[in-house]
PDB file with one MODEL, atoms N, CA, C and O in Angstrom:
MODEL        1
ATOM      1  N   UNK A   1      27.255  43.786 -23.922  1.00  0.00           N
ATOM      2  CA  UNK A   1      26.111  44.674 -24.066  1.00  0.00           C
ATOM      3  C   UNK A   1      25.432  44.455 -25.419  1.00  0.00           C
ATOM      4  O   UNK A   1      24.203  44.477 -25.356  1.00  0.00           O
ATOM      5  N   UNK A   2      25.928  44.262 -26.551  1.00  0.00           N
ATOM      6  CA  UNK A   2      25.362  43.951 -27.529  1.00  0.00           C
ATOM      7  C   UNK A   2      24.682  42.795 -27.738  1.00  0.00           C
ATOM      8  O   UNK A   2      23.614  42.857 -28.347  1.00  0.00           O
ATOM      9  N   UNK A   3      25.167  41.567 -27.280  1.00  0.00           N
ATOM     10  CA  UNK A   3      24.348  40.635 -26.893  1.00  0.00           C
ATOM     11  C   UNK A   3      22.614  40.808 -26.727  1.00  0.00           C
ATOM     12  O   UNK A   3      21.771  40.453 -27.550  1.00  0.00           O
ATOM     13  N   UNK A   4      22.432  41.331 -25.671  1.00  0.00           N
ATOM     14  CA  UNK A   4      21.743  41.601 -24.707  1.00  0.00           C
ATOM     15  C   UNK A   4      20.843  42.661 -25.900  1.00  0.00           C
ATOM     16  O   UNK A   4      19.758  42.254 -26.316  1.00  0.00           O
ATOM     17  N   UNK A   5      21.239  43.626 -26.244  1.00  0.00           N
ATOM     18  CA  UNK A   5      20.377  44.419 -27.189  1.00  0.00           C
ATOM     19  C   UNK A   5      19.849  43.243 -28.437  1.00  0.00           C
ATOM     20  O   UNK A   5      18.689  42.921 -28.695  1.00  0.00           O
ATOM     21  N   UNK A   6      20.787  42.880 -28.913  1.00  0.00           N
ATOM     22  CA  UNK A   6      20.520  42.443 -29.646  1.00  0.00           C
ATOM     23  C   UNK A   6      19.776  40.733 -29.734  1.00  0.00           C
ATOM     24  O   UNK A   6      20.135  39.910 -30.575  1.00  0.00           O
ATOM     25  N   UNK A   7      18.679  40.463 -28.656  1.00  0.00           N
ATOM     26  CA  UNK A   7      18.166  39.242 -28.413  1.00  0.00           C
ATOM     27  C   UNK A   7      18.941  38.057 -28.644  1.00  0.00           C
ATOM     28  O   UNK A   7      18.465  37.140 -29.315  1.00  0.00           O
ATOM     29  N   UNK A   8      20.242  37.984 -28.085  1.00  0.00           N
ATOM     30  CA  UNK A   8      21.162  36.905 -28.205  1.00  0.00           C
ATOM     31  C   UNK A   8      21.163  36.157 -27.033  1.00  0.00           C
ATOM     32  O   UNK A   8      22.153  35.431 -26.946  1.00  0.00           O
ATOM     33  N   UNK A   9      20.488  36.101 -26.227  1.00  0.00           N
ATOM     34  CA  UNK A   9      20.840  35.465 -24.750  1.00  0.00           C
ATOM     35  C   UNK A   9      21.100  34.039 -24.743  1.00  0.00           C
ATOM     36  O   UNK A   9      21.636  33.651 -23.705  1.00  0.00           O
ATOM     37  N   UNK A  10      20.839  33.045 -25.727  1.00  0.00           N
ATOM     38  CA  UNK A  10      22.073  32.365 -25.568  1.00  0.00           C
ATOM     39  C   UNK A  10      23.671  32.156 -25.764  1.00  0.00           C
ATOM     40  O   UNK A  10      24.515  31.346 -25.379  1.00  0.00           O
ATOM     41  N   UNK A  11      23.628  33.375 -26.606  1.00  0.00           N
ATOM     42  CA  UNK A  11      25.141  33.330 -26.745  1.00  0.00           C
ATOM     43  C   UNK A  11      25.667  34.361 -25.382  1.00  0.00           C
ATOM     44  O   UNK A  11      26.758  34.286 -24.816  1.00  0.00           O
ATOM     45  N   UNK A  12      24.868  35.038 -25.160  1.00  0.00           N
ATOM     46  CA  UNK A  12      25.377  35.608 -23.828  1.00  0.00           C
ATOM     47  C   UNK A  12      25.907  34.782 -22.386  1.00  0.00           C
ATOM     48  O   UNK A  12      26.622  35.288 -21.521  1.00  0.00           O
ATOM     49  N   UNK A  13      25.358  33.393 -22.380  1.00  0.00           N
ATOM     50  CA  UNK A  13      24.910  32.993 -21.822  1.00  0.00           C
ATOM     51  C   UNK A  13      26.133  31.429 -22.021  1.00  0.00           C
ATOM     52  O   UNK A  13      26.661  30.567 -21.319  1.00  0.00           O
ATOM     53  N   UNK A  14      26.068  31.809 -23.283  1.00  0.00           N
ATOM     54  CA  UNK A  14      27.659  31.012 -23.858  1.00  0.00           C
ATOM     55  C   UNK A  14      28.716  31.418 -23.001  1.00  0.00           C
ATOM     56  O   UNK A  14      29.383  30.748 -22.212  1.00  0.00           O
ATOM     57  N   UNK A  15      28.770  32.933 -23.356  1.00  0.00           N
ATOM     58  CA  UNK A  15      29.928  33.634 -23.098  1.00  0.00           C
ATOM     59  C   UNK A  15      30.230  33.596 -21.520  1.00  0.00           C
ATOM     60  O   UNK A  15      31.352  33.442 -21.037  1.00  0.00           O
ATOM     61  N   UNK A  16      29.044  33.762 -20.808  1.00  0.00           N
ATOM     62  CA  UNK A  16      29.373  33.853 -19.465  1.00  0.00           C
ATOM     63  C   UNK A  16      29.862  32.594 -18.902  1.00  0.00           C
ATOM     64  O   UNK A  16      30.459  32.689 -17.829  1.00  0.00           O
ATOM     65  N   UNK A  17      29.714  31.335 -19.462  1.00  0.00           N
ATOM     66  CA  UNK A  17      29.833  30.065 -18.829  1.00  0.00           C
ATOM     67  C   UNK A  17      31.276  29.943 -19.393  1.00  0.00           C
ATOM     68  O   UNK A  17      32.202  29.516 -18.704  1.00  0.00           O
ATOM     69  N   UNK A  18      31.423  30.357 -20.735  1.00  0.00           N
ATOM     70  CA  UNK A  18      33.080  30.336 -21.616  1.00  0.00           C
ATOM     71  C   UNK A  18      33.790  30.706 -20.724  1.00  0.00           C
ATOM     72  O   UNK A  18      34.648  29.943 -20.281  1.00  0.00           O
ATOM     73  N   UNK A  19      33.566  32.398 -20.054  1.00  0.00           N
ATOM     74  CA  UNK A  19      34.484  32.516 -19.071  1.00  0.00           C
ATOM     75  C   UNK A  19      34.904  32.483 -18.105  1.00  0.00           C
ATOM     76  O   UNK A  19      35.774  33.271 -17.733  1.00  0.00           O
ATOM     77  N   UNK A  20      34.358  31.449 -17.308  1.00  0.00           N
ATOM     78  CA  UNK A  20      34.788  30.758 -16.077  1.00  0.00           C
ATOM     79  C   UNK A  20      35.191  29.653 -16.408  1.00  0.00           C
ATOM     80  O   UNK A  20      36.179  29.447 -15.704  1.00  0.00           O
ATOM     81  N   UNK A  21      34.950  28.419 -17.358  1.00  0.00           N
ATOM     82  CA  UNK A  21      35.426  27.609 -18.093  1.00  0.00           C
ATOM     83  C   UNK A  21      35.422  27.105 -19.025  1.00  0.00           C
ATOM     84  O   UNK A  21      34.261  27.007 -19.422  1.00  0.00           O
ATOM     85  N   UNK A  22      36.330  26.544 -19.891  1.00  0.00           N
ATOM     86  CA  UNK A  22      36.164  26.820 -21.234  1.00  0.00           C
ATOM     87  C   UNK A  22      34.813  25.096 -21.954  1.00  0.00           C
ATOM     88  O   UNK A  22      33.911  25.134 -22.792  1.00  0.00           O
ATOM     89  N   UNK A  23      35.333  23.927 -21.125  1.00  0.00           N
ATOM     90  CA  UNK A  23      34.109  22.709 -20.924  1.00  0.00           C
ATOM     91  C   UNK A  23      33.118  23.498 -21.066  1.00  0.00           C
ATOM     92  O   UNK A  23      32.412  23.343 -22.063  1.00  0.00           O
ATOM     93  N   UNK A  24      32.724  24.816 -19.870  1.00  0.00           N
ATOM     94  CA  UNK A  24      30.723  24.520 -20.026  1.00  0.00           C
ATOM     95  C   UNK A  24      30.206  24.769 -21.098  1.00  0.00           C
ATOM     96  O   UNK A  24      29.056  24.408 -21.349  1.00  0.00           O
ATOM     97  N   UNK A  25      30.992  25.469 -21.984  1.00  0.00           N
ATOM     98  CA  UNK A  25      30.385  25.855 -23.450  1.00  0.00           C
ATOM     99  C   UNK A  25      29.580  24.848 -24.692  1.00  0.00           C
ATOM    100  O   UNK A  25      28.726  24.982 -25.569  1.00  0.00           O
ATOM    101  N   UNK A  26      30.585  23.643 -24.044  1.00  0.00           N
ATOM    102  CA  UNK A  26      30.308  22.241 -24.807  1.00  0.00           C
ATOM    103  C   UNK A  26      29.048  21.744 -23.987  1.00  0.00           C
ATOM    104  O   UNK A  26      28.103  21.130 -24.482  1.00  0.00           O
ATOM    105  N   UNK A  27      29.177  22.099 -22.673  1.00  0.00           N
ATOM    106  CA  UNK A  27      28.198  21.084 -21.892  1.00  0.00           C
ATOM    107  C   UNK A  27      27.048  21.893 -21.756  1.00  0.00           C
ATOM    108  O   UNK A  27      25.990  21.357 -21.426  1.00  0.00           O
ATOM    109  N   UNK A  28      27.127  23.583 -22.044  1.00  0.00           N
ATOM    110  CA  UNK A  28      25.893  24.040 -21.847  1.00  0.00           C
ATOM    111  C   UNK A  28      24.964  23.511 -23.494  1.00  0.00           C
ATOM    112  O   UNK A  28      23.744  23.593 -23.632  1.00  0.00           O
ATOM    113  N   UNK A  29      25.754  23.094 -24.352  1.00  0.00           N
ATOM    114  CA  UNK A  29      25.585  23.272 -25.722  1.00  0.00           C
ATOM    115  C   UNK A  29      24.227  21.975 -26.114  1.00  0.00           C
ATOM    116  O   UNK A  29      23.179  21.928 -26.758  1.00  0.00           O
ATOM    117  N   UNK A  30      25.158  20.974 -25.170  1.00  0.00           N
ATOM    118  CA  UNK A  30      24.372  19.897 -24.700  1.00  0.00           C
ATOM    119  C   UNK A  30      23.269  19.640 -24.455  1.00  0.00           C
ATOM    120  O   UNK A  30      22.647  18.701 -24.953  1.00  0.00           O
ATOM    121  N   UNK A  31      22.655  20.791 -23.282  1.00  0.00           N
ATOM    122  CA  UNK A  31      21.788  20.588 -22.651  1.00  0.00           C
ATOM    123  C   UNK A  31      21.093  21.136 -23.116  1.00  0.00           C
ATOM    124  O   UNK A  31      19.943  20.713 -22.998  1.00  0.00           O
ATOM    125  N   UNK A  32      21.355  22.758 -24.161  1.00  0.00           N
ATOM    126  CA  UNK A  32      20.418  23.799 -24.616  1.00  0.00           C
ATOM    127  C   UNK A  32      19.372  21.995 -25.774  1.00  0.00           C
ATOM    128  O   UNK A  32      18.238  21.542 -25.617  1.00  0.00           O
ATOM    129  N   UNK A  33      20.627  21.513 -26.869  1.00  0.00           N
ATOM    130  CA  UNK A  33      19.728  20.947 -27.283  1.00  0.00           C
ATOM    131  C   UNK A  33      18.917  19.983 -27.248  1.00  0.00           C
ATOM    132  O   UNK A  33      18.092  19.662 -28.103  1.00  0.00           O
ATOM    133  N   UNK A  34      19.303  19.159 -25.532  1.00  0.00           N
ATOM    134  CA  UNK A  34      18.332  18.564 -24.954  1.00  0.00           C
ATOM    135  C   UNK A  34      17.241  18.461 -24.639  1.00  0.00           C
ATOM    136  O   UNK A  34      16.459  17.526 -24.463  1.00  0.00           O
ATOM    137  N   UNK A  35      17.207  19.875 -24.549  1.00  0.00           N
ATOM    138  CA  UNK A  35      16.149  21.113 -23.804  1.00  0.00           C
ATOM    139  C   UNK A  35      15.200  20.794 -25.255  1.00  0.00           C
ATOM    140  O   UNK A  35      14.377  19.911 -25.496  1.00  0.00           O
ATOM    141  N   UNK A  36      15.712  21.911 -26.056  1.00  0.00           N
ATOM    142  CA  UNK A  36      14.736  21.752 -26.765  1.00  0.00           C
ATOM    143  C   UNK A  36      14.325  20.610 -27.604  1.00  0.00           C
ATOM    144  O   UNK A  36      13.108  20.648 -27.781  1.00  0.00           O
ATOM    145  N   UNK A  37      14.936  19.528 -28.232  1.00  0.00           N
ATOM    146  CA  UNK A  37      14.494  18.476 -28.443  1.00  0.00           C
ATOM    147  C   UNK A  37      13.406  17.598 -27.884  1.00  0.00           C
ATOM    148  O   UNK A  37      12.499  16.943 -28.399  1.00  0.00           O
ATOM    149  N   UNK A  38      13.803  17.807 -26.672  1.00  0.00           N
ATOM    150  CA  UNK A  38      12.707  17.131 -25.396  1.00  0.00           C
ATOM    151  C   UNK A  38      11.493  17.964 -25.590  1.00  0.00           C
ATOM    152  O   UNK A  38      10.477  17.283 -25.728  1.00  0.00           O
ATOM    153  N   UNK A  39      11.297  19.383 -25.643  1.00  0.00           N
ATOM    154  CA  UNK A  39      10.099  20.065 -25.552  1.00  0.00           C
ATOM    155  C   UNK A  39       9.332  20.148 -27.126  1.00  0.00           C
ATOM    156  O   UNK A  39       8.250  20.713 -27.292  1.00  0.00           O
ATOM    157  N   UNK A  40       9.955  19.609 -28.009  1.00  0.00           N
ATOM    158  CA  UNK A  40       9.602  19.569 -28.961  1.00  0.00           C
ATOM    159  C   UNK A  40       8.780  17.827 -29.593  1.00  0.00           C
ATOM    160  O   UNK A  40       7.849  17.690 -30.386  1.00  0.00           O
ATOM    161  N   UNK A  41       9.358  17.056 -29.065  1.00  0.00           N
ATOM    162  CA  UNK A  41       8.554  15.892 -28.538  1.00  0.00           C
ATOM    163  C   UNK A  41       7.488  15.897 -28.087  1.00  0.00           C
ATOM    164  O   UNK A  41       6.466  15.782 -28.762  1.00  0.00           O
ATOM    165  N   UNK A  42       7.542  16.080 -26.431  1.00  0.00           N
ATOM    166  CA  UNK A  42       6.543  16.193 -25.656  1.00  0.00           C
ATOM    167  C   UNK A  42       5.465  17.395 -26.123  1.00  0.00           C
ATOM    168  O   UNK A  42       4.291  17.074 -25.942  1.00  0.00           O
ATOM    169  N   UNK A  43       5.667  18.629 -26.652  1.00  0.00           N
ATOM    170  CA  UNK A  43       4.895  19.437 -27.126  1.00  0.00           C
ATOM    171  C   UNK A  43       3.953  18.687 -28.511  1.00  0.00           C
ATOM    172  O   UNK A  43       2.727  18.743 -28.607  1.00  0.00           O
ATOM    173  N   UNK A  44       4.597  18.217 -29.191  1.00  0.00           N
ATOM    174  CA  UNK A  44       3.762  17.987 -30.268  1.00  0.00           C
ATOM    175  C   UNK A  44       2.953  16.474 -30.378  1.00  0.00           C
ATOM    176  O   UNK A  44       2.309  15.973 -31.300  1.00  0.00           O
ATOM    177  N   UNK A  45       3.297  15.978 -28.986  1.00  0.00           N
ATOM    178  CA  UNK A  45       2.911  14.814 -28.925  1.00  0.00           C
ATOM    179  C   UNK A  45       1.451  15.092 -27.771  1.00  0.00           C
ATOM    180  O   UNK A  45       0.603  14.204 -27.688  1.00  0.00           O
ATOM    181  N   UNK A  46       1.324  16.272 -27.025  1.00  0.00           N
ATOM    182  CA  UNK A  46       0.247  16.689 -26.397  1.00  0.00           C
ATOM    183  C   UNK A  46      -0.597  17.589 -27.364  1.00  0.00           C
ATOM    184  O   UNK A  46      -1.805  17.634 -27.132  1.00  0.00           O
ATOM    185  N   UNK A  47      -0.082  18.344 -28.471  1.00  0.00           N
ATOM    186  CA  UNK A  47      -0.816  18.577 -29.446  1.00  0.00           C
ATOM    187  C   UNK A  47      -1.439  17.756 -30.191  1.00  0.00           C
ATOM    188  O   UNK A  47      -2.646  17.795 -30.432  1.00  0.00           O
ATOM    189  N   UNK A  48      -0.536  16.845 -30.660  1.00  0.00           N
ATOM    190  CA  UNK A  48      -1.435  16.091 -31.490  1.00  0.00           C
ATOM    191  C   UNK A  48      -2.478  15.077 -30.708  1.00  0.00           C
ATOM    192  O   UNK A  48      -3.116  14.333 -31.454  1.00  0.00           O
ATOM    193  N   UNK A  49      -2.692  14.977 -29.478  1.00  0.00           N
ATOM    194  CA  UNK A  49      -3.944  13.600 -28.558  1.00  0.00           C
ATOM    195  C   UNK A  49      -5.202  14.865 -28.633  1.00  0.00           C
ATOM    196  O   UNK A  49      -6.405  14.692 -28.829  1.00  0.00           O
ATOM    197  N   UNK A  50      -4.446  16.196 -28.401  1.00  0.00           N
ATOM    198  CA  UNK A  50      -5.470  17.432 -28.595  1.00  0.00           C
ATOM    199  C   UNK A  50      -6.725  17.045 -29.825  1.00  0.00           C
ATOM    200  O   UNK A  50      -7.869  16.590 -29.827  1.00  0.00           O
ATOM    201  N   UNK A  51      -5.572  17.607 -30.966  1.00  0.00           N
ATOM    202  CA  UNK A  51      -5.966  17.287 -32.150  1.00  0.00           C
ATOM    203  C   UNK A  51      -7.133  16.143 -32.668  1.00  0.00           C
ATOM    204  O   UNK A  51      -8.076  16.271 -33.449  1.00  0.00           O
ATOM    205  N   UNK A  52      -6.593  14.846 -31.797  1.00  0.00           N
ATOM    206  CA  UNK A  52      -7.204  13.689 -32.394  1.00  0.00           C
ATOM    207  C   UNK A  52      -8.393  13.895 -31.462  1.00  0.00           C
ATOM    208  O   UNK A  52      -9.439  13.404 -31.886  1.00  0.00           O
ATOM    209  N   UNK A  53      -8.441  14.335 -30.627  1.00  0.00           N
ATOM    210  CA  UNK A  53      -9.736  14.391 -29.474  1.00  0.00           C
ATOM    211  C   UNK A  53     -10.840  15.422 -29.834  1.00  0.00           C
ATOM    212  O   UNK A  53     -11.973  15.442 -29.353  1.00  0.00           O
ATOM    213  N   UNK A  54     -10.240  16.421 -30.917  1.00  0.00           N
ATOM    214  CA  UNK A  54     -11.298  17.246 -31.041  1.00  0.00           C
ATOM    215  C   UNK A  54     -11.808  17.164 -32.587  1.00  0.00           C
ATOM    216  O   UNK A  54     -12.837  17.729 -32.959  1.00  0.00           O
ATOM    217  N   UNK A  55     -10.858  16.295 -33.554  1.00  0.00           N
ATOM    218  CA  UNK A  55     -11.168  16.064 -35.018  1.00  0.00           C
ATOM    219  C   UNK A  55     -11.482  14.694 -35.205  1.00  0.00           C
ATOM    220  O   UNK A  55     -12.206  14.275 -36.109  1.00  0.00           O
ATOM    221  N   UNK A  56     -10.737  13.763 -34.041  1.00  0.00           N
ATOM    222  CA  UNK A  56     -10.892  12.285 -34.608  1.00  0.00           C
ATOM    223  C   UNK A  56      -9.277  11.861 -35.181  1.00  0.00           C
ATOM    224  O   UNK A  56      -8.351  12.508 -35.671  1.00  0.00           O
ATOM    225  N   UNK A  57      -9.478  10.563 -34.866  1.00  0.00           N
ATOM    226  CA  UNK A  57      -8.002   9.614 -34.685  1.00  0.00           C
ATOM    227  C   UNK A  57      -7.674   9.778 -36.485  1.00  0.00           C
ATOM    228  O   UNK A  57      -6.497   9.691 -36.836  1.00  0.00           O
ATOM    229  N   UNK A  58      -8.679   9.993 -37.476  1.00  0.00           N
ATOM    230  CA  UNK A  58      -8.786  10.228 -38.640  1.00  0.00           C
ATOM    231  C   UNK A  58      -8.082  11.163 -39.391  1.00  0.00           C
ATOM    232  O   UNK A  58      -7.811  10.929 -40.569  1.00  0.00           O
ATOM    233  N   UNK A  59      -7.777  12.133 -38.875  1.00  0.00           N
ATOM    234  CA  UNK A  59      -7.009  13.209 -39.235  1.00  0.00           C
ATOM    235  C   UNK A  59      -6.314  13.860 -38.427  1.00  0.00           C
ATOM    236  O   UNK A  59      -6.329  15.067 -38.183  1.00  0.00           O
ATOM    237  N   UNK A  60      -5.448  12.712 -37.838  1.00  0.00           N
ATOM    238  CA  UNK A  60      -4.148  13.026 -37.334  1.00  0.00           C
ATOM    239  C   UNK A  60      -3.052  13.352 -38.160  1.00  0.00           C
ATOM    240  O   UNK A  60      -2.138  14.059 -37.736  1.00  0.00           O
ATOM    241  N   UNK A  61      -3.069  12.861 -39.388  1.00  0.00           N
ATOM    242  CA  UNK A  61      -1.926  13.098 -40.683  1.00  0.00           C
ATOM    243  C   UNK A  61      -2.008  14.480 -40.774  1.00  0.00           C
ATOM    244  O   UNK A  61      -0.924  15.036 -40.950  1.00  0.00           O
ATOM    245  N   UNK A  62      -2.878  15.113 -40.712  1.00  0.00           N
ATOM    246  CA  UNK A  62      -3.411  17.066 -40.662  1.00  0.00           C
ATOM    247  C   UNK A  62      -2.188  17.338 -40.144  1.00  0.00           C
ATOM    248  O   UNK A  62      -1.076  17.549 -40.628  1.00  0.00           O
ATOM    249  N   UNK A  63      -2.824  17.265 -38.609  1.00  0.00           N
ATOM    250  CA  UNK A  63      -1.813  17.403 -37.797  1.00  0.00           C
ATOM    251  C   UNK A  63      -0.479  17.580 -37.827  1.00  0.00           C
ATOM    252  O   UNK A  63       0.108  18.661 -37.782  1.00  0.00           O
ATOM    253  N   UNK A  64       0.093  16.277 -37.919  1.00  0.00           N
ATOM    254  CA  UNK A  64       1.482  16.019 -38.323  1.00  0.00           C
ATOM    255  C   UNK A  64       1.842  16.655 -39.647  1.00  0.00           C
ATOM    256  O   UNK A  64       3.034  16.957 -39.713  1.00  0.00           O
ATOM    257  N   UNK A  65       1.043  16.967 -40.836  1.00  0.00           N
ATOM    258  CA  UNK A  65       2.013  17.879 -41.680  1.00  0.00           C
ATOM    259  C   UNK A  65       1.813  18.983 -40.942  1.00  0.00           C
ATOM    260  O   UNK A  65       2.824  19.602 -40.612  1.00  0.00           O
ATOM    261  N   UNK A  66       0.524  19.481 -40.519  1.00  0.00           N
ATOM    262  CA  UNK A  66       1.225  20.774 -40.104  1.00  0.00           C
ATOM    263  C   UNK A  66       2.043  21.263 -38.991  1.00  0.00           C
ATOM    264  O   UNK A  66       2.268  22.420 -38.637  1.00  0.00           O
ATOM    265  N   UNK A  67       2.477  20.044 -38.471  1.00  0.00           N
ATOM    266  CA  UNK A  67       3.606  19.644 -37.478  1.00  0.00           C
ATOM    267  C   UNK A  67       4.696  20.275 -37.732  1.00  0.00           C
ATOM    268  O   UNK A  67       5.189  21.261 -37.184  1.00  0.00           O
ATOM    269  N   UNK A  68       5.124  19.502 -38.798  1.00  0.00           N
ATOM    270  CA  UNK A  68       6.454  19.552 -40.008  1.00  0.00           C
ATOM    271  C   UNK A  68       6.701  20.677 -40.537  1.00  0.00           C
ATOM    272  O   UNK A  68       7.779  21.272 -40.564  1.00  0.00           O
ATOM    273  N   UNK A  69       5.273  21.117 -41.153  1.00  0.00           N
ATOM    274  CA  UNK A  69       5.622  22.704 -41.826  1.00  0.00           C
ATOM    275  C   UNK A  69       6.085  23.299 -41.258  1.00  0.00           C
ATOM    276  O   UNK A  69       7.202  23.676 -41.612  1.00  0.00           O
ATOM    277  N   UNK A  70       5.431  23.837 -39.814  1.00  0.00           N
ATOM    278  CA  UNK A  70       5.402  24.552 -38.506  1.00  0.00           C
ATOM    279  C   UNK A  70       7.325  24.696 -38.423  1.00  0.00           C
ATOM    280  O   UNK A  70       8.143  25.597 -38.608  1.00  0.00           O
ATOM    281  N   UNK A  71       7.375  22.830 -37.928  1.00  0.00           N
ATOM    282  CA  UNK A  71       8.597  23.376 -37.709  1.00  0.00           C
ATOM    283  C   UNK A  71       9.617  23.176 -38.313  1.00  0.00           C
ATOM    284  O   UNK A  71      10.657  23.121 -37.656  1.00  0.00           O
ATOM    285  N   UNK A  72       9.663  22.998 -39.787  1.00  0.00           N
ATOM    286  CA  UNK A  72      10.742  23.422 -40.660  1.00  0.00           C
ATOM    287  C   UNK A  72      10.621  24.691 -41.061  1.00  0.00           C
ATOM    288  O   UNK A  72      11.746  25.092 -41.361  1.00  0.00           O
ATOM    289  N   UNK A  73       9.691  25.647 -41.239  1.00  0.00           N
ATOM    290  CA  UNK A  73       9.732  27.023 -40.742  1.00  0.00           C
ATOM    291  C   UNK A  73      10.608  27.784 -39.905  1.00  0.00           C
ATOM    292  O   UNK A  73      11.454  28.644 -40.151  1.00  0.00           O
ATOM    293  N   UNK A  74      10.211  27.276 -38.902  1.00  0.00           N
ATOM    294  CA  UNK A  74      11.200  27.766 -37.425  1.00  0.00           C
ATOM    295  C   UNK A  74      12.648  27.492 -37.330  1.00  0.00           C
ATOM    296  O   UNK A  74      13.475  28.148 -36.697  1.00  0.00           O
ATOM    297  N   UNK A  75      12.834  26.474 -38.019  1.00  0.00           N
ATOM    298  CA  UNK A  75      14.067  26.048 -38.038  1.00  0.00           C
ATOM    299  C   UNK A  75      15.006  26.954 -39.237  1.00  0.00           C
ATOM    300  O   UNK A  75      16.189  27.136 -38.949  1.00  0.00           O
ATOM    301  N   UNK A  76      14.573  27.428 -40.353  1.00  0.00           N
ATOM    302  CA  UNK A  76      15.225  28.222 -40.940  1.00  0.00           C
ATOM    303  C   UNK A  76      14.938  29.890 -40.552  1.00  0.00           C
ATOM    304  O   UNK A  76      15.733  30.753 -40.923  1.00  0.00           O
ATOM    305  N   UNK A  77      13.871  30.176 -39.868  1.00  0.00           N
ATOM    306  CA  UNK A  77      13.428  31.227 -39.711  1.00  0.00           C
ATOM    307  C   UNK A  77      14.520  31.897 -38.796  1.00  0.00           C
ATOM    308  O   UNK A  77      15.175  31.177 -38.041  1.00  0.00           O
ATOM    309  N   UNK A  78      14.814  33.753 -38.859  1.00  0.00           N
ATOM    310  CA  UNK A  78      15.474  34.110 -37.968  1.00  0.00           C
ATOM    311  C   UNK A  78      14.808  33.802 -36.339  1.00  0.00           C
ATOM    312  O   UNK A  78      13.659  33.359 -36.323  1.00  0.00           O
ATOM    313  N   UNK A  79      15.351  33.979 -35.293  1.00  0.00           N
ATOM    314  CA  UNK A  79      14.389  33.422 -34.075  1.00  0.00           C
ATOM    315  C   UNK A  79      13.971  34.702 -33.665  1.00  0.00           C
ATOM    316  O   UNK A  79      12.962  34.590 -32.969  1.00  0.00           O
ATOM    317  N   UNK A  80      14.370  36.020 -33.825  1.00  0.00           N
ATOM    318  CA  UNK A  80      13.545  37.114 -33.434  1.00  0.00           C
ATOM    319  C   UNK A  80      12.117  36.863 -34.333  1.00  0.00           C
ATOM    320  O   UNK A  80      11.121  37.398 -33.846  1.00  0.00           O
ATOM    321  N   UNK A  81      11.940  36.165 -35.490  1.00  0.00           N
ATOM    322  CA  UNK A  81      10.257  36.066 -36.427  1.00  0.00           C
ATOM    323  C   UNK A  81       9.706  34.871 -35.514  1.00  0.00           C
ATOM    324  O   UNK A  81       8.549  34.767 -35.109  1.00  0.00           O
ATOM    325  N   UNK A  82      10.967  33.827 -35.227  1.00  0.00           N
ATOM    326  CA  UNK A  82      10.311  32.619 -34.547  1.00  0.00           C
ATOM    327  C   UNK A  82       9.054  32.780 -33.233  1.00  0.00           C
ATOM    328  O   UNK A  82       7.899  32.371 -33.117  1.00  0.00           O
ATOM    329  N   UNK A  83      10.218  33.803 -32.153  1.00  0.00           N
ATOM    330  CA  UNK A  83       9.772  34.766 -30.608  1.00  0.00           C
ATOM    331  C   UNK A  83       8.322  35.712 -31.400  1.00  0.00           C
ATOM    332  O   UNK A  83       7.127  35.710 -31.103  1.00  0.00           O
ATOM    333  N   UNK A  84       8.618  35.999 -31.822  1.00  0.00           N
ATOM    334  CA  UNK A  84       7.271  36.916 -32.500  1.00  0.00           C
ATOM    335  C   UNK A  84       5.794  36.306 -32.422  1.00  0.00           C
ATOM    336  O   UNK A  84       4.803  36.510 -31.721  1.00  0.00           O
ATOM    337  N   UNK A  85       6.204  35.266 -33.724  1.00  0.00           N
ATOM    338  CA  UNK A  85       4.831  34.215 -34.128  1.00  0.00           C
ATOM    339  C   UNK A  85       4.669  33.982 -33.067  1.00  0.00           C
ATOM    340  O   UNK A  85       3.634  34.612 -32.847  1.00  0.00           O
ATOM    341  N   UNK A  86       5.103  33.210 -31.590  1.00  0.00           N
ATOM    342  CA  UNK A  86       5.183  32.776 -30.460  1.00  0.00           C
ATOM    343  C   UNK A  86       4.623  33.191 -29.507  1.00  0.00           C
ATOM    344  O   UNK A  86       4.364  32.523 -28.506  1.00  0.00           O
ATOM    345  N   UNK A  87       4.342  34.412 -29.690  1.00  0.00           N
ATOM    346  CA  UNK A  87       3.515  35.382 -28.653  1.00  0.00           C
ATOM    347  C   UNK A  87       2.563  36.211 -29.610  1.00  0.00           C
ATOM    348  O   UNK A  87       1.792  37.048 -29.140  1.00  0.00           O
TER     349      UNK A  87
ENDMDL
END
């Protein structure tokens, strides 16, 4: 229950796979950062053709730092500020 209050649903989500076996924890672990790795690619790689289509192939470097900022931000940020900015 605390989980769940407390916007943890992947660790909830840990837990439920932990306890039917103790593998999926590793293999869900896997895929979570597949997941997002992959969408983080493909996302910033359809942002940035955006970018170049509406500024020019010229200031794509823009872009890409504020790529970087963006998401070395997120990456230290708690993810309840991350979910926030996000919506």
């Amino acid at each position: 229950i605390d989980l769940i209050h407390g916007n943890q649903g992947a660790a909830l989500t840990l837990k439920a796979y932990g306890s039917y076996h103790a593998s999926f924890v590793y293999l869900l672990c896997a895929v979570i950062f597949m997941f997002a790795y992959s969408t983080i690619i493909s996302w910033s790689y359809y942002g940035e053709r955006t970018f170049v289509f509406l500024f020019g192939e010229n200031k794509k470097r823009i872009y890409q730092g504020m790529l970087l900022t963006i998401l070395f931000f997120g990456a230290i940020a708690q993810s309840t500020h991350v979910m926030e900015f996000g919506d």
